[in-house]
C-alpha positions in Angstrom: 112.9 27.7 89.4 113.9 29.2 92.9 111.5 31.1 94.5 113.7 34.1 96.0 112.0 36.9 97.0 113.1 40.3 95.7 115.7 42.7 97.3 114.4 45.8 98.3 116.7 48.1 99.0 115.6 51.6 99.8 117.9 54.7 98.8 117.1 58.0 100.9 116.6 61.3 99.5 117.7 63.6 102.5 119.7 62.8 104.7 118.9 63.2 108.4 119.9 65.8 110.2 123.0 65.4 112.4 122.8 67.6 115.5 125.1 70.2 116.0 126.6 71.6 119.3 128.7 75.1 118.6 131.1 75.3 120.7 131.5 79.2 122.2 134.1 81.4 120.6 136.0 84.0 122.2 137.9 86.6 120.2 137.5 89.8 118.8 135.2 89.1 116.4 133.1 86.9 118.9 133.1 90.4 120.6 131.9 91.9 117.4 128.5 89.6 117.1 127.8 90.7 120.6 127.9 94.2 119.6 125.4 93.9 116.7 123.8 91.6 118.9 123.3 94.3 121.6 123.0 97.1 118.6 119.9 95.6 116.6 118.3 94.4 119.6 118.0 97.6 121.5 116.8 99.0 118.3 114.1 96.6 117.6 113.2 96.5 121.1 113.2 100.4 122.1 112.1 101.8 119.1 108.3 101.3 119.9 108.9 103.0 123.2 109.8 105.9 122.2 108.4 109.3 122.0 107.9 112.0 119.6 105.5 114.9 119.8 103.5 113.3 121.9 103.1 110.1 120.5 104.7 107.0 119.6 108.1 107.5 117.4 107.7 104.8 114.9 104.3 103.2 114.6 102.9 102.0 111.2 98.7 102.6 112.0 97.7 100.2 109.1 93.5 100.9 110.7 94.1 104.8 110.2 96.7 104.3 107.0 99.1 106.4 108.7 102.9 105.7 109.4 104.6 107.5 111.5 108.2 107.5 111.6 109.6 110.4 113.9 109.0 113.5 111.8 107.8 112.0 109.1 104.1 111.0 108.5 103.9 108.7 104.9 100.4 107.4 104.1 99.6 104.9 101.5 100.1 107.6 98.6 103.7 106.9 99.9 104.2 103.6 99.1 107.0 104.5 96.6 109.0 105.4 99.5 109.0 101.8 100.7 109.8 100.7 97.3 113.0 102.9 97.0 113.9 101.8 100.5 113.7 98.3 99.3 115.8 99.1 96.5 118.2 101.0 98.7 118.2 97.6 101.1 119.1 95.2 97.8 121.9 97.2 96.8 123.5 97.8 100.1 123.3 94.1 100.2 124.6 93.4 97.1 127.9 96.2 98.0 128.7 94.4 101.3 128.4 90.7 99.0 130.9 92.1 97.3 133.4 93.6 99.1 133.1 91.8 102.2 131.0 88.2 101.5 128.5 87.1 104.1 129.2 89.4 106.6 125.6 90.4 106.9 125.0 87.0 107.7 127.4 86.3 109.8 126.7 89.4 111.9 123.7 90.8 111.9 121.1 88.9 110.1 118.0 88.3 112.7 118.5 84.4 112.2 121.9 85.0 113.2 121.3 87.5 115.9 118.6 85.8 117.8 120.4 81.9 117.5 123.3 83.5 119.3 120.6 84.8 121.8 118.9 81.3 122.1 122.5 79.3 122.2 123.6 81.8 125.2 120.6 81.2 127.1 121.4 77.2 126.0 125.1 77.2 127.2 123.2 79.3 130.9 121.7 76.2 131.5 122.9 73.0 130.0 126.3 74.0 130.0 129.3 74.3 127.7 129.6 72.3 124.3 130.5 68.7 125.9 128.2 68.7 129.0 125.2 69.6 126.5 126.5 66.3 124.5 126.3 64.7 127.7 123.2 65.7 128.4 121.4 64.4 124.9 122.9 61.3 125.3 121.6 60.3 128.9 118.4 58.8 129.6 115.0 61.2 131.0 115.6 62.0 134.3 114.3 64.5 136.7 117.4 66.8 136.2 117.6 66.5 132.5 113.4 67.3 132.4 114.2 70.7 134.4 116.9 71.5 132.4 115.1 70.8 129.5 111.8 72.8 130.7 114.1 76.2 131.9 115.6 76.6 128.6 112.2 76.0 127.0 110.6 78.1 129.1 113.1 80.8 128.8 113.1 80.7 124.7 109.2 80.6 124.9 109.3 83.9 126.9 112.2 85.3 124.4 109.9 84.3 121.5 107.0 86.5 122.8 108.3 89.3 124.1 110.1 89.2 120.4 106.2 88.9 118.8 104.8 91.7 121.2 107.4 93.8 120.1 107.0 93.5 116.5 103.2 93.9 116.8 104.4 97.2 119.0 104.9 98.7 116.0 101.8 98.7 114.3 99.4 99.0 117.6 100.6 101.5 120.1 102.6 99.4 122.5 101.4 101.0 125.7 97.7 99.9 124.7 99.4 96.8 123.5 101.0 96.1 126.7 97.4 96.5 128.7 95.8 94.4 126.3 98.1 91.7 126.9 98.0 91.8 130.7 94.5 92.4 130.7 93.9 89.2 128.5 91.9 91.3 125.5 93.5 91.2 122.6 92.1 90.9 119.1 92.4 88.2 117.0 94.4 89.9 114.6 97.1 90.7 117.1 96.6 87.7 118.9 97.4 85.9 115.7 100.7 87.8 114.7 101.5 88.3 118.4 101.8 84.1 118.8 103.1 83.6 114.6 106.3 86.6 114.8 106.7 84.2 118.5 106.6 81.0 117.3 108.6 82.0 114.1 111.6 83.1 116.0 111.5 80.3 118.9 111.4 77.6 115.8 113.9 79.5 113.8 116.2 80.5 116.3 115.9 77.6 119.2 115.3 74.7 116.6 116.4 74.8 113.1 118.8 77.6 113.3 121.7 76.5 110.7 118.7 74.6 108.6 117.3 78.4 107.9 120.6 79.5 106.6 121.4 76.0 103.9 118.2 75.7 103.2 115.4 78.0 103.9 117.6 81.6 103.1 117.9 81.8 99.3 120.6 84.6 99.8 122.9 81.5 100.2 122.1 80.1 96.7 122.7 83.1 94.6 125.9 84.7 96.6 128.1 83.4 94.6 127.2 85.3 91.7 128.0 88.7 93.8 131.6 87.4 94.9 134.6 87.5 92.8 138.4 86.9 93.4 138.3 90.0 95.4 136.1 89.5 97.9 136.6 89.2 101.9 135.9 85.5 102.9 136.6 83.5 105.2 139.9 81.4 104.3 142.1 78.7 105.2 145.8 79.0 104.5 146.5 75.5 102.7 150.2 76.8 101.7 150.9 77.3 105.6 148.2 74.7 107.4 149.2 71.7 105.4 150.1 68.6 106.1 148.3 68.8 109.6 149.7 67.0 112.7 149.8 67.3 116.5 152.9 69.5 117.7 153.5 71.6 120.6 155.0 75.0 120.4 158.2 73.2 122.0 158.5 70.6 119.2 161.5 70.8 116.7 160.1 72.0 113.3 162.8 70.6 111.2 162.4 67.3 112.7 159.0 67.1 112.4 158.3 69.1 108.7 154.0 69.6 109.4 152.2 72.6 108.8 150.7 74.8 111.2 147.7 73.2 111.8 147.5 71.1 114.3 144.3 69.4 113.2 142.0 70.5 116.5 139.1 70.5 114.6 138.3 73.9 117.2 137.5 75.4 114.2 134.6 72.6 113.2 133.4 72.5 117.0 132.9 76.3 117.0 131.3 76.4 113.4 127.4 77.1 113.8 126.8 76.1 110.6 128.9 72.5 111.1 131.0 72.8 108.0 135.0 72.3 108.0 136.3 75.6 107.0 139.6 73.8 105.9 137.7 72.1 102.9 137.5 75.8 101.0 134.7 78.0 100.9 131.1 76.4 101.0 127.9 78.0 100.4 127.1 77.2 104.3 129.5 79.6 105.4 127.7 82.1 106.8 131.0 84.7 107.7 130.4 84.8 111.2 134.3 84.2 111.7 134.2 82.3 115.1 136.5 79.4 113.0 138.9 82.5 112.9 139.3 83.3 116.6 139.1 80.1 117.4 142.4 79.0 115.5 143.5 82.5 116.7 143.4 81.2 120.2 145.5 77.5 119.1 148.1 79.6 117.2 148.9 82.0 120.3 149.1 78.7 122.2 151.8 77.0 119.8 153.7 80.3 119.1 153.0 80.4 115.6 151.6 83.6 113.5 148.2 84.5 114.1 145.5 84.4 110.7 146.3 80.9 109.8 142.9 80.8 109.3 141.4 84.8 108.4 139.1 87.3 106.4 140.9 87.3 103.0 140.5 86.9 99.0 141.6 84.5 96.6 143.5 86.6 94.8 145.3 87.4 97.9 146.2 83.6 98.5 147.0 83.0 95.1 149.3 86.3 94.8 150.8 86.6 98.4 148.7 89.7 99.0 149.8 92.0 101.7 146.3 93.5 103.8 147.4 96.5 102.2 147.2 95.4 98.7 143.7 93.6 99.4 142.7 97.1 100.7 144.1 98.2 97.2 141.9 96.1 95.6 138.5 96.8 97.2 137.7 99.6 95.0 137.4 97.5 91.6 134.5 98.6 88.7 132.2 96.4 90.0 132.2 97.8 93.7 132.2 101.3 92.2 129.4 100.7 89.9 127.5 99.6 93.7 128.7 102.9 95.4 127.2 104.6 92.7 124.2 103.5 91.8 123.5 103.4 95.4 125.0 107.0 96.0 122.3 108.0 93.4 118.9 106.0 94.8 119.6 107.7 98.0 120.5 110.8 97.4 117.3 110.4 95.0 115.5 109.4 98.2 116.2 111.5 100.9 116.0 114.3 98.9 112.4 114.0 97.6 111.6 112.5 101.2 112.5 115.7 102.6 111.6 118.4 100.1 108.0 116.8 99.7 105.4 118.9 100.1 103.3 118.3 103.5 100.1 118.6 101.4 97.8 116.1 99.1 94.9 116.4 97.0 92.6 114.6 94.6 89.6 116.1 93.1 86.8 113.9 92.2 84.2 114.8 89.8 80.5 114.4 90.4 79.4 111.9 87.7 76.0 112.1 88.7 75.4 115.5 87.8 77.8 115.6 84.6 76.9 119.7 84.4 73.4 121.6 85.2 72.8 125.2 84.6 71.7 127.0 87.5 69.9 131.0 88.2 71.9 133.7 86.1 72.2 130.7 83.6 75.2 129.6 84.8 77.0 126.6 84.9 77.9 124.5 88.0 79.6 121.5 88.5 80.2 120.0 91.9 83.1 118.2 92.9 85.0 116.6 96.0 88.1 118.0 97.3 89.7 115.0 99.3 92.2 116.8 100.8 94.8 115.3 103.3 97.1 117.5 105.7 100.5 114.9 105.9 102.2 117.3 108.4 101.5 117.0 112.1 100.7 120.7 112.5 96.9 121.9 112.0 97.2 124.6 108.8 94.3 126.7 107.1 94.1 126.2 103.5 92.8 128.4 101.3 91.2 126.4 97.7 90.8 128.6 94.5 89.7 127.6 91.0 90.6 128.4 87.3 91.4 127.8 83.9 88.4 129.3 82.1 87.4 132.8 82.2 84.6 133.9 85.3 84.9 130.2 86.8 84.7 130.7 90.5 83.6 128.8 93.6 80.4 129.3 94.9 81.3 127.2 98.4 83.7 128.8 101.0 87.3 128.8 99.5 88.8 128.2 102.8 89.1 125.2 105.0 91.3 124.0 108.3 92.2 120.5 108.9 94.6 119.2 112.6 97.6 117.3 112.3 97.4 114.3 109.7 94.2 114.7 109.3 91.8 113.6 105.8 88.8 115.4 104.8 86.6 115.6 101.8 85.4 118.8 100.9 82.4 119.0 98.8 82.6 122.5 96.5 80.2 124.2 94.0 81.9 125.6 91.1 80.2 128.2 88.5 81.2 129.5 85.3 79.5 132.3 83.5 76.6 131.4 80.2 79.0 131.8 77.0 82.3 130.7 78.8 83.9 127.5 78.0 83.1 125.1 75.2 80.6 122.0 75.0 81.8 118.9 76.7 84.9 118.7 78.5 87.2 122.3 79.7 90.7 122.0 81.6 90.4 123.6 85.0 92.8 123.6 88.0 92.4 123.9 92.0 95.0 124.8 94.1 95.4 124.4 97.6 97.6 126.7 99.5 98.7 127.3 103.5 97.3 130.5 104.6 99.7 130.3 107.4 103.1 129.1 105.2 102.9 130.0 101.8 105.8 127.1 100.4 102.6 125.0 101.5 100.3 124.6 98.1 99.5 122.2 95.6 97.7 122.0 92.2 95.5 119.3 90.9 94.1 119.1 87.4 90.4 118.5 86.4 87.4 119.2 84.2 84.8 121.6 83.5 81.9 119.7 81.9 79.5 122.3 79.9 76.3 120.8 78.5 76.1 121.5 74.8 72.5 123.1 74.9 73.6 125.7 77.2 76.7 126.9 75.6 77.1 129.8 73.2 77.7 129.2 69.9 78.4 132.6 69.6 81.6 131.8 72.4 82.8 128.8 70.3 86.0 129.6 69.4 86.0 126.2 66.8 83.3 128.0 65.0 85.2 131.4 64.6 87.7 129.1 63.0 85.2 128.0 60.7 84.5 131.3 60.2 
């Protein structure tokens, strides 16, 4: 018997991951990035340092449970306002899926926004797509360590401005800002301050394209929103194919290739790494680069520019004209989106704005479930929390009733300053012989001396202990009667 050892061969479940250098596109719709890019950064970045009556414009105080957003004050009671803007969020998402792909992605997601902010600040230092190859491949030096430490240094300082800014809108940046020079921050904004920072400098510097195959689950269930309808990026087999080196001088007739000239521009440029010409891949991420990349090649050769473009399958398969894919946008399925969405925010805006300014919850004393008082009369004492949601001071007036003599026996009047909470302790009375035993309905409303479309009603209960009512006042026992 021969004494071989075994084989072991070992079979790997992931495979490693192959570095990619985009190359930069230039093109209208490279132009377009920068515009979103420029757009949702001076949004997130500004917004916090902004102004409005005196204080910051948006700022979500989670220690005060108040969040401000310009006019608007919401506090938790609210929360169904961020649930309908969720809501409002998915299906906007789900109408641009369907009309126009990825386009969110390849535009104005913040993975997408701030890699093309951390690959511009990459192509400032190490240089254009080849000398950054060159770069990898060479041994440490001194030249490649400072290269490598500015771009570092410059994401790093990207990265936590990005995390100051986000905490900005939940502490009031200017205090922020002093807590941060001054070197006393709290743990809890230290800790988001350095997590939102490290988030974006690994996301965005580090696995950027990773994020998008792997990480974003939008690109697992998008194909289930697309149809033959929908805008994606395509390549033109019918016209590209077979591929082949020519110049724009080259006979056509001797030399029968299609209009590709097999550059692979449109792979180099790809942030995502995928080879557009292969059809449509969940990678694709929209961004279009590929398309003004071929753009550029086709001016070169003289040959018609969209060889590669934003278009549909049908419109491949059919010979569509732009005009009959505009035609076509307006299908069941992306009506259905433009109403249902038409309807949550109308439904939202509307209630946003019509809500009353005003909220109120009474709480019973339990402890004292009813106690007959001088006059032998009935009291019951309750808590009025009452919470002014505008950012004007008002003076409310409170009054009672539901059962016949009930009345307060506290002052009925009360002023509370902008957004302010308080809880109101009142006495309440009702007559011997009025009401039944146990539990009566009673109502309190609240109402605006000083704007009378401010008031609001809450319901609660009257408890009259049975030894101290009338039977005489039952009405059960007239019944009986």
């Amino acid at each position: 018997m021969n004494n071989v050892a075994p084989t072991v061969s070992v079979i790997k479940m992931y495979a490693a991951r192959e570095e990619i250098y985009p190359r930069a596109a230039k093109g209208r719709y490279a132009t377009l990035r920068w515009v979103c890019v420029w757009l949702t950064q001076l949004v997130f970045y500004g917004l916090p340092w902004l102004n409005w009556n005196g204080r910051q414009a948006v700022l979500f105080d989670l220690a005060a449970r108040k969040f401000y957003i310009f006019g608007i004050v919401l506090w938790p009671q609210d929360f169904i306002y961020l649930a309908a803007l969720l809501i409002v969020c998915a299906y906007a998402l789900f109408l641009i899926t369907a009309v126009a792909g990825r386009v969110w992605c390849g535009f104005a997601c913040p993975q997408t926004v701030y890699t093309e902010i951390f690959m511009w600040i990459e192509r400032r230092i190490e240089g254009a797509r080849s000398a950054r190859m060159r770069l990898d491949r060479q041994p440490w030096s001194f030249g490649k360590l400072a290269k490598k430490t500015a771009k570092h240094a410059v994401w790093g300082a990207v990265a936590l401005w990005t995390g100051i800014s986000f905490v900005g809108y939940f502490t009031p940046v200017h205090a922020l800002l002093r807590e941060v020079v001054g070197i006393t921050l709290g743990p809890w904004e230290w800790f988001w301050i350095l997590f939102y920072g490290l988030a974006t400098y690994g996301n965005a510097g580090w696995m950027r394209e990773q994020v998008c195959k792997y990480m974003c689950p939008y690109a697992r269930f998008q194909s289930s929103m697309f149809d033959k309808d929908s805008l994606i990026i395509t390549y033109d087999k019918a016209r590209g194919e077979p591929r082949g080196a020519h110049g724009k001088n080259d006979d056509a007739a001797a030399k029968p290739l299609g209009d590709c000239i097999d550059c692979s521009l449109c792979v180099q440029v790809c942030p995502t790494g995928i080879d557009i010409r292969e059809g449509l891949q969940y990678e694709c991420i929209g961004c279009a680069a590929c398309v003004d990349a071929c753009n550029v090649v086709m001016q070169k050769i003289n040959a018609p520019l969209g060889l590669i473009r934003y278009s549909t399958e049908h419109a491949l398969t059919n010979g569509l004209s732009p005009k009959q894919i505009r035609q076509r946008v307006f299908r069941p399925r992306v009506l259905l989106y433009i109403g249902v969405l038409v309807l949550i925010v109308s439904a939202f805006f509307g209630t946003l704005l019509t809500r009353t300014p005003l909220k109120l919850d009474v709480i019973r004393d339990r402890g004292a479930m009813g106690r007959e008082v001088e006059d032998g009369m009935i009291e019951n004492v309750y808590r009025l929390q009452i919470m002014n949601t505008a950012e004007t001071p008002h003076r409310y007036k409170i009054t009672v009733s539901g059962i016949d003599t009930i009345a307060l026996v506290t002052p009925d009047e009360v002023s509370l300053a902008g957004t302010e909470a308080r809880a109101v302790p009142v006495r309440v009375r009702v007559a011997s012989g009025k009401g039944h035993a146990g539990s009566n309905k009673i109502e309190f409303e609240l109402r605006a001396l000083d704007d009378l479309h401010f008031h609001v009603e809450e319901k609660a209960v009257f408890f009259v202990p049975r030894d101290a009512a009338h039977e005489s006042e039952d009405p059960r026992k007239h019944q009986q009667q």
